[in-house]
Structure formats: C-alpha cells, structure tokens
C-alpha positions in Angstrom: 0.0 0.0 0.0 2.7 2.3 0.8 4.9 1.7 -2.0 2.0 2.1 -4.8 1.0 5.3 -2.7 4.8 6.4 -2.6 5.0 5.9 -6.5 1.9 7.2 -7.4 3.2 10.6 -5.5 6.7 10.0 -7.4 4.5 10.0 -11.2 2.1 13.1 -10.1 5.5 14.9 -9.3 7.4 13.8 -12.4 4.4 15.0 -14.2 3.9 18.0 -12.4 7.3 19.3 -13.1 7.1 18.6 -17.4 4.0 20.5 -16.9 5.7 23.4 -15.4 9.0 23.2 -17.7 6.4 23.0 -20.9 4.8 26.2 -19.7 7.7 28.3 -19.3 9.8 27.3 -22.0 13.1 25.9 -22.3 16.5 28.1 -21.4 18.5 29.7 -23.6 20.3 28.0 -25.9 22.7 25.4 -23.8 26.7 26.4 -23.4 28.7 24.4 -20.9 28.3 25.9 -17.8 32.0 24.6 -16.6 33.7 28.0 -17.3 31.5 29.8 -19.2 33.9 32.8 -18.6 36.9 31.8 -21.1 34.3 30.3 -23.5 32.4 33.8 -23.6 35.0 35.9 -24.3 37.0 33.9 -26.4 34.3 33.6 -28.9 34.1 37.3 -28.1 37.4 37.7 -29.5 37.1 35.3 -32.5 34.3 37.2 -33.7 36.0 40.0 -33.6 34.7 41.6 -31.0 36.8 44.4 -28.9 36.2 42.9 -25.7 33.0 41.9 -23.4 31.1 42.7 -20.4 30.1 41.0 -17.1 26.7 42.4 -16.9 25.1 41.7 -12.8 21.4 42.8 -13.1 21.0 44.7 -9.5 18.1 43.6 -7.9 17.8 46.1 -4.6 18.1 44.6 -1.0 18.8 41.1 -2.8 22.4 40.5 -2.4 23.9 42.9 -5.2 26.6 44.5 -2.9 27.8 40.7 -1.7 27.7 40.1 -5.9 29.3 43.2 -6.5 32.2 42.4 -4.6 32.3 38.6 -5.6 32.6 39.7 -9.1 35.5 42.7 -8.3 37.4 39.6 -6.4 37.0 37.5 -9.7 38.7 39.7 -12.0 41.2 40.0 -9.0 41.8 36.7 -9.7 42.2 36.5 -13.0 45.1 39.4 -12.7 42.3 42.2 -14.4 41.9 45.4 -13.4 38.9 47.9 -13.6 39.0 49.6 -10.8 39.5 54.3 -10.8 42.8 54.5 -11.6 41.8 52.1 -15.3 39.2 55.0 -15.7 41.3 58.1 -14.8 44.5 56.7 -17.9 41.6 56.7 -19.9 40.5 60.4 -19.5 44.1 61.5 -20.3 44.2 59.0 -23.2 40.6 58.2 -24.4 41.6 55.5 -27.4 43.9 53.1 -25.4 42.0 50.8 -23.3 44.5 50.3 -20.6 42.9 47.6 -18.6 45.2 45.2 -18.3 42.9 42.8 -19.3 43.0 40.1 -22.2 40.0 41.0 -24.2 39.0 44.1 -22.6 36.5 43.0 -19.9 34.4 45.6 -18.4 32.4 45.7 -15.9 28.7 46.9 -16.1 26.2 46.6 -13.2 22.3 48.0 -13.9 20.4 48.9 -10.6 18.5 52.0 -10.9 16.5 51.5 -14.5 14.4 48.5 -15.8 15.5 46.1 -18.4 14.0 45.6 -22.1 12.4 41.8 -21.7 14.0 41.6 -25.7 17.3 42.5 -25.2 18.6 39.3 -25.1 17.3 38.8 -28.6 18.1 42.7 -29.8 21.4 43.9 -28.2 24.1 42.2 -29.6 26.3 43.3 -27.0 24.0 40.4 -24.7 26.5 37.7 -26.8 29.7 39.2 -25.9 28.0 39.1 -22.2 28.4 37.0 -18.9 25.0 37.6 -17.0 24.1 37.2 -14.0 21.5 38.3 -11.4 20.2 37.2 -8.0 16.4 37.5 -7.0 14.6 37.4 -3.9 11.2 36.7 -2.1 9.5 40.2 -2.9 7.9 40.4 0.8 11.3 39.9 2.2 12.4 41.6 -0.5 10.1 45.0 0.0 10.5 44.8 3.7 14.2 44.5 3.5 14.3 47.8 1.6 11.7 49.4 3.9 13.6 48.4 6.9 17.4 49.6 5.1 16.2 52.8 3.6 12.5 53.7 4.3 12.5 54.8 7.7 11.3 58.0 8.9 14.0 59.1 11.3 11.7 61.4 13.2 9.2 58.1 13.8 11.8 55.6 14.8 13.3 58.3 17.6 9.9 58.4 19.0 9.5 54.9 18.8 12.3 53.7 19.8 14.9 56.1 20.9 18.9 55.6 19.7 18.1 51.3 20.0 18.0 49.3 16.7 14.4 48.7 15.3 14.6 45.3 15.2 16.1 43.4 18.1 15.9 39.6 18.6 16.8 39.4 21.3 13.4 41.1 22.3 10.9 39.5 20.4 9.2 37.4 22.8 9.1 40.7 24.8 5.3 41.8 24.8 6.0 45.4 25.8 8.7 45.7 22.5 6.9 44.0 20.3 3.6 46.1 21.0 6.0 48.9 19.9 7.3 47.2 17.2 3.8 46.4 15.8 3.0 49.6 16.0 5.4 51.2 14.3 5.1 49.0 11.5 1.4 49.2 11.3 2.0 53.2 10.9 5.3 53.2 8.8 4.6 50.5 5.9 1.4 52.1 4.3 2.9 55.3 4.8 6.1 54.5 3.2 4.6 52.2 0.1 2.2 55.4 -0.6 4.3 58.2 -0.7 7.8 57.2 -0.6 8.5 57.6 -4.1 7.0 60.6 -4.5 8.7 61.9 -1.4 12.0 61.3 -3.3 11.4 61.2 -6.9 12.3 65.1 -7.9 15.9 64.6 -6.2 16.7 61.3 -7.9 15.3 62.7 -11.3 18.2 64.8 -10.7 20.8 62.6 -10.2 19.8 59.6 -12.1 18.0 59.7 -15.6 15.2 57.4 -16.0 15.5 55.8 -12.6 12.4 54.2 -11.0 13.9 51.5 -9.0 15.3 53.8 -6.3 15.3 53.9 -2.4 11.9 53.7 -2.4 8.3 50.9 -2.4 8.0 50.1 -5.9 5.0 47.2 -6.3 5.9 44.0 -8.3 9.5 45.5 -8.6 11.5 42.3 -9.8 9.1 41.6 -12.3 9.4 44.8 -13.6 13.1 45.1 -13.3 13.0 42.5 -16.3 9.7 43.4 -18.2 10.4 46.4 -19.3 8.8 47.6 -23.4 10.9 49.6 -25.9 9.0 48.3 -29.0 5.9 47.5 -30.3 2.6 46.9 -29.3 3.9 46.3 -25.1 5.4 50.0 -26.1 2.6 51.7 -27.3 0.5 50.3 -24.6 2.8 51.8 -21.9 3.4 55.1 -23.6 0.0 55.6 -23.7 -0.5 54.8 -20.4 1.9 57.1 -19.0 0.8 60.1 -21.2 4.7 59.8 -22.7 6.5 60.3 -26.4 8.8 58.1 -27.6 11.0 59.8 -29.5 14.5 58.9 -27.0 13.4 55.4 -26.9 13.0 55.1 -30.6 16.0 56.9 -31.4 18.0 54.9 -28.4 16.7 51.7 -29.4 19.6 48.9 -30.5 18.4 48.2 -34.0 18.6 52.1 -35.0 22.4 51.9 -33.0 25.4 50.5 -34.0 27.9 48.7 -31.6 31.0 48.7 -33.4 33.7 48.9 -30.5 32.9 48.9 -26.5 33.2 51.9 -24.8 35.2 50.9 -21.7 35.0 54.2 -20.2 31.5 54.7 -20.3 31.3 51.3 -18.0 31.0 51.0 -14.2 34.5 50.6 -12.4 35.5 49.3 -8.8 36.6 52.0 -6.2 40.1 50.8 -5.6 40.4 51.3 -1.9 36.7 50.4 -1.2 36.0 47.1 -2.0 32.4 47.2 -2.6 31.5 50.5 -3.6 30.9 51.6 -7.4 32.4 54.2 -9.5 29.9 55.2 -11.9 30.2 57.6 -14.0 27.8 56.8 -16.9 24.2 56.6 -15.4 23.6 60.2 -14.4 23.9 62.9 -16.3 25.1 62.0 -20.3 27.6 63.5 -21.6 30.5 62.7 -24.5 32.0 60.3 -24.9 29.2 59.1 -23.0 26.2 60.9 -24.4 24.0 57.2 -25.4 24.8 56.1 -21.4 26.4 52.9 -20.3 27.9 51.1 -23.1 26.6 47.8 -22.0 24.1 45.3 -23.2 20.6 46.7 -22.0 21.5 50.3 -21.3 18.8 51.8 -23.2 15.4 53.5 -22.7 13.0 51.0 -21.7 9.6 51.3 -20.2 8.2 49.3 -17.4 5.5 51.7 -15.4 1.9 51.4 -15.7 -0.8 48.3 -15.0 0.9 44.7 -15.3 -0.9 41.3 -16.6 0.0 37.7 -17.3 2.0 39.2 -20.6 4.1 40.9 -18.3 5.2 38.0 -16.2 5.9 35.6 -19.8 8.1 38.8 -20.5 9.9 39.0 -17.7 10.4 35.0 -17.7 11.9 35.3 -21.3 14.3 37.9 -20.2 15.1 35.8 -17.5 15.8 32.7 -19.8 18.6 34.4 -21.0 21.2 35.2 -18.6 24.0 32.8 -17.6 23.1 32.3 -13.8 20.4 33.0 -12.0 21.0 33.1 -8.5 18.7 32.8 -5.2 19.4 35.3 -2.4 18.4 32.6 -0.1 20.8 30.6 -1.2 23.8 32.9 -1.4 25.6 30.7 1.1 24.6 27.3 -0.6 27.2 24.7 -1.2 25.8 24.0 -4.0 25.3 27.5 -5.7 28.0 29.0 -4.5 30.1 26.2 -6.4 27.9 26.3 -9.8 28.6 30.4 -9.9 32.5 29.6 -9.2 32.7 26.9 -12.3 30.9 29.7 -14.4 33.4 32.1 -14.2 36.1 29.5 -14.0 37.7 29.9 -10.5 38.7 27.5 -8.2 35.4 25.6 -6.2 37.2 26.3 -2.9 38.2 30.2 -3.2 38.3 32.6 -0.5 36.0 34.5 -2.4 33.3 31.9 -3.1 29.9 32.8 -2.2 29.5 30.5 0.6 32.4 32.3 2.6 31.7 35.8 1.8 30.2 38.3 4.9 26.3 38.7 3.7 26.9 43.0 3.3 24.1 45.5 4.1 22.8 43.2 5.9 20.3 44.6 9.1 18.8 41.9 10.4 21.5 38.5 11.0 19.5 35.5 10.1 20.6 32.8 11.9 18.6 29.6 10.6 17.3 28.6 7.0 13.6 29.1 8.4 14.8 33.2 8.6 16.6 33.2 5.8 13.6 32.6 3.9 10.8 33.6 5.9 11.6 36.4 8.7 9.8 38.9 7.7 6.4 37.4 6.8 7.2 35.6 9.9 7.4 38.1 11.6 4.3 40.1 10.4 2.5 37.4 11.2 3.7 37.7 14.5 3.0 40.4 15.3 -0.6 40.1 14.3 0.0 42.4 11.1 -1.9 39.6 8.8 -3.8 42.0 6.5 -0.4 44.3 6.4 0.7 41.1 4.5 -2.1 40.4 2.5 -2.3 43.6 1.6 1.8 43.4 0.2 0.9 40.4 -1.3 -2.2 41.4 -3.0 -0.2 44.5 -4.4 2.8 41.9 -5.9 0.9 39.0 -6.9 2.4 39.6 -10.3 5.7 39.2 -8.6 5.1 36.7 -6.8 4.1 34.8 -9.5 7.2 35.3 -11.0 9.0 34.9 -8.3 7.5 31.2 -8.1 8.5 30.4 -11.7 12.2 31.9 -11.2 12.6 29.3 -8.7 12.0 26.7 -11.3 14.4 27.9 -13.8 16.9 28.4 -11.0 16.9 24.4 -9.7 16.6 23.5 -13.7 20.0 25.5 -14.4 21.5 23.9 -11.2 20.1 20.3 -12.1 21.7 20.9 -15.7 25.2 22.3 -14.5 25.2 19.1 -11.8 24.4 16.3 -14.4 27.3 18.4 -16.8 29.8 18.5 -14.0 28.5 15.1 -12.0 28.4 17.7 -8.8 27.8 15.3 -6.1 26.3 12.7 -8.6 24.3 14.8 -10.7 21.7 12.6 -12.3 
C-alpha cells in the first residue's frame, strides 16, 4: 500500500514538473556551464569583438553588494583590473584601453533602471556578455528595503529612541513588540504610498530614467525585467503614462550600431573600497558618454503602468537568457555558490566563493534557514500584522508569481550544470 501510494506521488511529481518546464519554456540556448567565462570571451574575440562585459542585473536589497564584490574579487583573480585608476588613464588617453585585461573585460552593473524583456534577442552586445542576477522573495524583499532605507528618522526616535528597530533578542518581549507592531502598522502604508514621490524630484536629478530607487516600488523584480521599448507592449505603456517616444525610438539597438565597447563609459570598482561603485555613466550624459552605459541593456525602456499575465511571460523570457540565475536565499549554498565559481572559471574552494563571503548591508542577522527565507512574513504574522501582509501580497501578486517560476528555472539551471559537471552525482 505504501509503495504504490509512494509511487503514485513520485509519477504526479514527475508529471507536475514537465507541466511546469512545458509552460515556461526551455533556457536559452545550452553552453557548458563549466567556465563559461573563457568560452564567452574567447568567442568574443574570435568574432572580432573588442572585448565583453560581465553584466550583474541589480536587484535592490537582494544580495547585489555581496555580488558586487564577488565579481570585483573574480577579476582579482584573474590578474584584471577595472578599478578608478583604469578609468582616470583613460580620460588623459581616451583611445587606449589600458585595462590590463586580455580582451577588454568591463564591468557593467544596472540597478536603478528596468530592463527591455527583448534585449537578449536585440542587443548584440548580450552575446559578448556574462549575465548574471540574484532575486529574492519580494515580501522579504520590499520589507528588506523598507527596513534599510524607508524609515522615517523622526518616527523611529519616537519609537524607539537611539536602540536598533529590530532586536531579537526582544521578540518574545510583549511590551517591545507592541512597539514594534506599532510602528510598522504606521510606517509600511505610509512609506509604500508616498515614498516615491517623497524622493522622486531629487533622484530625477541625479539619475536619468531611474524608477527603482530607495523607495516601495509594487511587483519590482518583475518589472526590473519586463520592461517595453518596442511594439505593441510599447505603445500600450506610452499611452499609459501620457509619454513620447522619440529617445526610446532613437536609443533603441536596432537604429544603434555597436562597433567597439566603450570601456570608459562602463562601471569601475573603487580601488580602496571594495564594494563600492564608481559610476560615471548613469547620471547625467555626456561625451564620450552621451548614449549612457555602453553595455548590453542600457537603453530607454519602459516598465510603469498596470501589469498582466503578458508581463510576467516577459519577464520570464528575459530571465531565460542570462547565464546564472541566483537565489538570495541561497547565497551561502554549497551548492550554488560552487555552480557560480565553475561559471566564471575559479577555483570551487576560493576565499572568495559565495558560501564564505560576509552577507553585506545586511540589518537583520538571520541565523537559521527558516529566517533566511521567511523572517519577515514571519514576523508580520507575528506580530498580528496579517492584512499588512495580505495587503503586500495582493499588491505583488504579479511578482510573486514570477517569483514562483524563477525558482523553477533556478533548480533546472542547477540540475543541468550538476548532471554536466557530475556535482555530487548529478543525475
């Protein structure tokens, strides 16, 4: 009895996952993943191609800084250089690339603007690419970035004085966590209502076409990849937004050509700090700079406006595309943090792997798997803040969605690159 129950469960699983993998689609074209890196740019080179790009795709409050400097301490590695000092030889002398680098790999990180779900297929600076981007739960996600950057400091003094927000230590305290509830009951609504428009002259300012910024942005993963700078998904958004699209038209790869990279309009390491950015291409354009980042995806995009089921297929295809997709919850994985290391062709057991970085920007230390993944829908629920979550929920259910299905093309890169490398008997 238990052995035809325990099969029948093995058949409906088996038949539940080729129902999934049939309605996503397939990944990209397969490469080996065992050092992708040298295979990349190589080909880069034999196609004549004046260098490459590792592209990370930024998701906020998702592990980008710990990518970031995983990435700077890869071209370490490799004896490669694109750190200030790269970018301040090239002001003096703007036509020698001086990066000490093989094939002129630079280093391109987007954060602040969405992506064009086509770009992949458009942007033929994607193929001379190495891609990568990490993702998150978007609850933990959003309240991660509430809790990092949305706090009111006149409302957290009268709260809670100069003691941190969130103390462990005190949570089965019924006096704190009264407080706590509170707070959050106020703050949240408050800050996913007006926080963006609390901030959105000043960044304007700063950043051109940024909407992901230090503030609540509903459904942002998905639309960190969904983003329209063609056809009908265009017109639809334009419209939407009462907007022209003359710069996006004009911007848009197939009306550019992409003869040789631009290495100083890329994104370069501070030298003495290791996980800070020098960026000199995302704000204000100007020569030799004047089209923005030279990078695959650096173009006007659109992803504002009301979202459906199209959206979340877009985002999925963009998705499909990039050369590892990595789980925030699993930055200190064995197993991921290995599969990342064999992509860019480092040694499994480096200093620098994933698995023995410090997580950084971190404000709450989660000390089990359960908080990893859960803490902060844990601990709404908690504290009796149930339709706080619904509510977030409700307003991301688009992301969540996609969320869900990133998960699936996550394990189905990992179960490819095991049975490729026989990781721990990959089958």
């Amino acid at each position: 009895m238990d052995s035809s129950y325990d099969n029948a469960v093995a058949v409906m699983q088996r038949l539940k996952k080729k129902m999934q993998e049939q309605e996503i689609g397939p990944l990209a074209k397969h490469e080996p993943y065992m050092n992708r890196w040298d295979q990349r740019f190589a080909s880069s080179a034999l196609r004549g191609k004046l260098g490459g790009y590792v592209f990370f795709k930024h998701i906020r409050k998702a592990g980008g800084t710990t990518l970031r400097a995983y990435i700077r301490n890869v071209f370490k590695h490799r004896g490669l250089s694109h750190d200030v000092s790269d970018y301040e030889q090239m002001i003096t002398n703007q036509t020698h690339l001086n990066l000490r680098n093989k094939y002129g790999i630079s280093y391109v990180e987007q954060e602040f603007v969405p992506l064009d779900w086509k770009c992949s297929a458009i942007d033929p600076r994607w193929q001379v690419s190495l891609n990568v981007i990490v993702l998150r739960h978007p609850i933990e996600r959003h309240m991660s970035e509430f809790f990092f950057s949305g706090i009111n400091p006149a409302a957290k003094q009268k709260f809670f004085g100069s003691q941190r927000i969130i103390q462990k230590g005190q949570l089965s305290n019924k006096t704190y966590t009264d407080i706590l509830a509170k707070f959050i009951a106020q703050e949240v609504p408050y800050w996913t209502e007006h926080s963006r428009s609390d901030r959105m002259e000043s960044v304007r300012e700063k950043r051109s076409g940024a909407i992901f910024e230090r503030w609540y942005q509903d459904n942002f993963q998905l639309r960190a990849l969904a983003g329209c700078s063609s056809g009908a998904c265009l017109e639809k958004k334009l419209a939407e937004q009462r907007r022209e699209g003359k710069s996006i038209h004009e911007l848009h790869p197939l009306n550019q050509s992409y003869a040789t990279p631009k290495a100083m309009c890329t994104q370069f390491f501070q030298k003495d700090k290791k996980v800070l950015l020098f960026d000199n291409c995302s704000g204000k354009r100007v020569e030799p700079c004047s089209r923005g980042c030279d990078g695959p995806c650096f173009y006007p995009t659109i992803a504002e406006g009301t979202l459906d089921q199209d959206d979340v297929m877009r985002a999925i295809t963009a998705l499909k595309a990039f050369d590892a997709i990595l789980l925030m919850e699993k930055l200190s994985d064995d197993d991921q943090s290995t599969f990342l290391n064999d992509i860019m062709g480092v040694p499994r057991d480096a200093s620098f792997a994933l698995k023995r970085m410090r997580k950084m920007n971190a404000r709450v230390i989660k000390r089990n798997e359960r908080e990893v993944t859960h803490f902060y829908r844990d601990l709404l629920t908690e504290l009796n803040l149930k339709r706080l979550l619904d509510r977030l929920e409700e307003e991301n259910k688009f992301e969540i969605e996609f969320f869900h299905r990133a998960v699936e093309l996550h394990d189905r890169q990992m179960n490819e690159w095991k049975i490729e490398t026989g990781w721990k008997g990959g089958e």
